[in-house]
N, C-alpha and C positions, 0 to 999 in steps of 0.2 A: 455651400451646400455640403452635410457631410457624406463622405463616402462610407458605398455598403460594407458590412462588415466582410471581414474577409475569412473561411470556415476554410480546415481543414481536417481529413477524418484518414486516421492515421490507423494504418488495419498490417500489424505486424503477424508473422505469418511463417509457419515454419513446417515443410510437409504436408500443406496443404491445397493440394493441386485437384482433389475431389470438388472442393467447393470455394475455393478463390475466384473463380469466374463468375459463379451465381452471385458471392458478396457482394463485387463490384460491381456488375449487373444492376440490384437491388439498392445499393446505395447510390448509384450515380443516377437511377431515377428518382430517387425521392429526394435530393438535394445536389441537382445537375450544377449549381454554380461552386459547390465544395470542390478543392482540391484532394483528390484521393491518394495516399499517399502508402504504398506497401512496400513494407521492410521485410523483404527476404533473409531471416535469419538464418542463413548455412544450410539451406536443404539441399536433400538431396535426390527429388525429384524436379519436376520443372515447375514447381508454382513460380518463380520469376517470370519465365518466358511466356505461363498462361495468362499472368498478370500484364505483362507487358499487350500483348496479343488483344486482353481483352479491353483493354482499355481504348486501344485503336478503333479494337470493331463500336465500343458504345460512343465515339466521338466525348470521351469523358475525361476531362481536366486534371492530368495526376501525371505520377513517375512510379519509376520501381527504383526503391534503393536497396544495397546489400550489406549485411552486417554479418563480418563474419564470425567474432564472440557468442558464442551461442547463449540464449536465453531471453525470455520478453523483455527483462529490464535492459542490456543491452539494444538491443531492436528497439525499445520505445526511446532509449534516450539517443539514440542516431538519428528517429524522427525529428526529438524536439531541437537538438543540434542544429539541424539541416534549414527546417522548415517554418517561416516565418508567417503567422497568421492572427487576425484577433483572437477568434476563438477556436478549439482543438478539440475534435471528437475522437476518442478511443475505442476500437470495436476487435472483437477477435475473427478470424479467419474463416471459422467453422459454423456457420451459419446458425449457430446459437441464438444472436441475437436480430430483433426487427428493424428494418427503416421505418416500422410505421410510427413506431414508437420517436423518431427522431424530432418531431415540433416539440412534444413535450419536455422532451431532453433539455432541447436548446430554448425553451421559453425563459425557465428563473435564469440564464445567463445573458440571455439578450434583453433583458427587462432589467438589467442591472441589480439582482436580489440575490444572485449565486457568484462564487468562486471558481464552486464546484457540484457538480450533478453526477449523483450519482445512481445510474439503473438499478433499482432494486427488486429480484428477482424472487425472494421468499414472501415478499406479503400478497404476494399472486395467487402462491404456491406450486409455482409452475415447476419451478428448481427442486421442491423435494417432490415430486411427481414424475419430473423428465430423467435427475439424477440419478443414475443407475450405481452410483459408489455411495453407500450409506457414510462411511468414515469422514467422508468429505464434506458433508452434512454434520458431522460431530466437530469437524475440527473447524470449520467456519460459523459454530453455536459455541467455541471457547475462546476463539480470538477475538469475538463480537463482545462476549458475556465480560471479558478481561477490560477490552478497550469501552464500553458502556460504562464499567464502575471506574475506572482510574479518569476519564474526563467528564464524568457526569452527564451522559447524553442516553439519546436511544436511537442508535443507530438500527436499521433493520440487515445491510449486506454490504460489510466492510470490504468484501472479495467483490465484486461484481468486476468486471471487466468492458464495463460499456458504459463510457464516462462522458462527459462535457465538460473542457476547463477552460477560464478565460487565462490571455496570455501574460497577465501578472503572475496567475497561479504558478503557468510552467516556467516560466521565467525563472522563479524564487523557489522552486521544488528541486532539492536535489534528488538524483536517480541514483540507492548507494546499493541494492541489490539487483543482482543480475537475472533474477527468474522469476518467479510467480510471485512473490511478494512485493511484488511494485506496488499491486491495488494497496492492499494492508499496510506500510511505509507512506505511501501518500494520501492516507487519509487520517493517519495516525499524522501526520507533519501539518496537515489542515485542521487539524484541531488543536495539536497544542499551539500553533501559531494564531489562531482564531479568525480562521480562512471561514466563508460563510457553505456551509455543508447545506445542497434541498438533494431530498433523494426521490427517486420518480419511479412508482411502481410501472414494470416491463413485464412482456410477455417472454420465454423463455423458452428455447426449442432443443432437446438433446442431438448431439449431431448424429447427423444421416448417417444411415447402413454400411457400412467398407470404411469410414473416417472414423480412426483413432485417436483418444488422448492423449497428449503427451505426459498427462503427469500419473506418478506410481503411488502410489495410495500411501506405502510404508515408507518409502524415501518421503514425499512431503508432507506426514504425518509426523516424524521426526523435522523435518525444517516450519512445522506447523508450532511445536514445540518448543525448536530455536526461536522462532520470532517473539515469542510468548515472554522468554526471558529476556532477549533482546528488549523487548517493548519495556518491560519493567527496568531495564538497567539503565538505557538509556534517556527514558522518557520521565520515571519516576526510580531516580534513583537513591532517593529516601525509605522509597518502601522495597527495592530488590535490597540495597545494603543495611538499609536501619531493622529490617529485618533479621535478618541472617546475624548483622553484631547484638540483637537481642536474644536471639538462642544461644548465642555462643556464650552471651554474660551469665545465663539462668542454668547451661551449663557446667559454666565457670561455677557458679556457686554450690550446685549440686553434688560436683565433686570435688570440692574444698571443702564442702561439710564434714564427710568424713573424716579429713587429717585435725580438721580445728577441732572436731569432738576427740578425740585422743590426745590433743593438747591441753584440754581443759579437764579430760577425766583422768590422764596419766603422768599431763607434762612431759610428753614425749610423742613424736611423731610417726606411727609404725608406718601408715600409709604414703611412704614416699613416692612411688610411680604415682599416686592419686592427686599429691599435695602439685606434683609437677604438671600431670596433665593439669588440673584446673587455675595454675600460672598460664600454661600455653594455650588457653581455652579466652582465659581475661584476655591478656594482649589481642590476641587477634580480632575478640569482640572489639575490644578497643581501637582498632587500625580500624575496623571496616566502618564503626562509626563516625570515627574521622575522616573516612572516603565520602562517606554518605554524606556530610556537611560541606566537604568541599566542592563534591561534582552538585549535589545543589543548588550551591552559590555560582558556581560554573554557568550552567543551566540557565539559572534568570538571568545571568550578565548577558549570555549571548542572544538570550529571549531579549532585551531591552534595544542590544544591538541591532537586532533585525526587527526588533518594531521601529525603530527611528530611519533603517533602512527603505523601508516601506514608506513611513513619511512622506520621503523626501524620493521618491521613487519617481520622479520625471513623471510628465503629460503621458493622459489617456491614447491611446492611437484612434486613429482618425475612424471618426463616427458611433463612437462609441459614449458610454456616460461615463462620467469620474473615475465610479463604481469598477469599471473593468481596466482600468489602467494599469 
């Protein structure tokens, strides 16, 4: 007979001692057999100890871990490190997100049709309603609009932070950024790998009165930016460098126009600083498109790699279907 699946909900957590009680609370009634699992990232209030504390009083199945690295993606990969389970639910600290919403979460996972679920908080329009930072709203409408045309999809919220993965996902996902861009990184890594994405419209709450954001608008408006490039370079990088070595060649020729016209009207070259830049302009168009062909080739090699990897990726865990192996 197989055994029940085994869920944990991993609620990383940094400063947040106003509302870590009430989370846990909240989650550990609407899915009492989940493993609760919070990762005290280096604060420096006592959310550990209220964490600790509360979990006693609700008679609720969890630990507190400490992670001292500061940032979510640190915190969430000390989770996946540590804690071993079928399936993995992700939720943030700040009562943002509902338990009520957690059946529908975990349905396309446990019905074997998802990888990955992801809460999606704009088709509600709860997010540009509750979000009190317009930029934030800009800058999660350009990482979407980026990541839609380079994988042909329609994603509605790349960013969400209130997820369901099964434990092939986390398994095979690396963790390579340390902050806010874990969502964005591991949905971007589920698609070009061809992880199966359902996204589940959630109700979305701005946090309560005295509880602060940790993120600064201008600093991850600028790391909004990074990843942006990041995404194209690493992900498709025929269009960051087959790019860039096609301006540089349309340059190259723009400013070698002038010395060839003076060779053909004079037979003499007056434009020399010209005739040089648009030599140093070629070459380099030329390197970058020799980059472009070989991280390319890179790219699909190590794509074929870890599809064969997957293959052969050992038995489903117990009670589960193929699907979430």
């Amino acid at each position: 007979m197989p055994q029940p699946l085994s869920i944990a909900i991993i609620i990383p957590a940094y400063n947040e001692a106003l509302t870590i009680a009430e989370v846990i609370r909240r989650f550990s009634a609407a899915l009492p057999e989940a493993e609760l699992v919070i990762v005290d990232n280096r604060s420096s209030d006592n959310t550990g100890e209220l964490a600790k504390t509360t979990l006693a009083e609700c008679g609720a199945k969890g630990r507190v871990l400490f992670e001292l690295r500061p940032g979510k993606g640190n915190a969430v990969r000390r989770a996946f490190h540590d804690v071993v389970a079928d399936v993995y639910v992700m939720i943030d600290a700040d009562m943002t997100y509902h338990p009520e919403d957690l059946p529908a979460m975990l349905a396309p996972v446990l019905n074997g049709e998802a990888d990955l679920v992801v809460g999606d908080r704009l088709s509600t329009g709860d997010y540009r309603k509750e979000n009190k930072r317009p930029f934030h709203n800009l800058g999660n409408a350009l990482v979407k609009g980026l990541i839609n045309h380079l994988f042909k999809v329609n994603l509605r919220d790349v960013m969400s932070g209130y997820r369901v993965m099964t434990r092939r996902f986390v398994e095979h996902t690396p963790i390579l950024r340390a902050g806010f861009e874990l969502e964005t990184e591991s949905t971007i890594f589920a698609l070009d790998n061809r992880f199966r994405i359902v996204e589940v419209p959630i109700k979305y709450t701005d946090r309560p009165e005295g509880s602060f954001s940790k993120l600064n608008t201008f600093q991850d408006g600028a790391r909004v930016i990074a990843t942006i490039f990041r995404i194209l370079r690493d992900y498709r990088p025929s269009v960051f460098f087959g790019t860039s070595a096609l301006i540089l060649i349309s340059l190259a020729f723009l400013a070698g126009s002038l010395p060839v016209y003076d060779y053909i009207q004079y037979r003499f070259v007056y434009r020399v600083p010209m005739a040089i830049l648009a030599t140093g302009l070629m070459l380099l168009g030329m390197m970058l498109a020799g980059v472009s062909l070989i991280l390319t080739s890179i790219n699909n090699y190590f794509r074929a790699l870890f599809e064969i990897q997957m293959m052969r990726g050992g038995t489903p865990p117990s009670g589960t279907k193929d699907s979430l192996s």
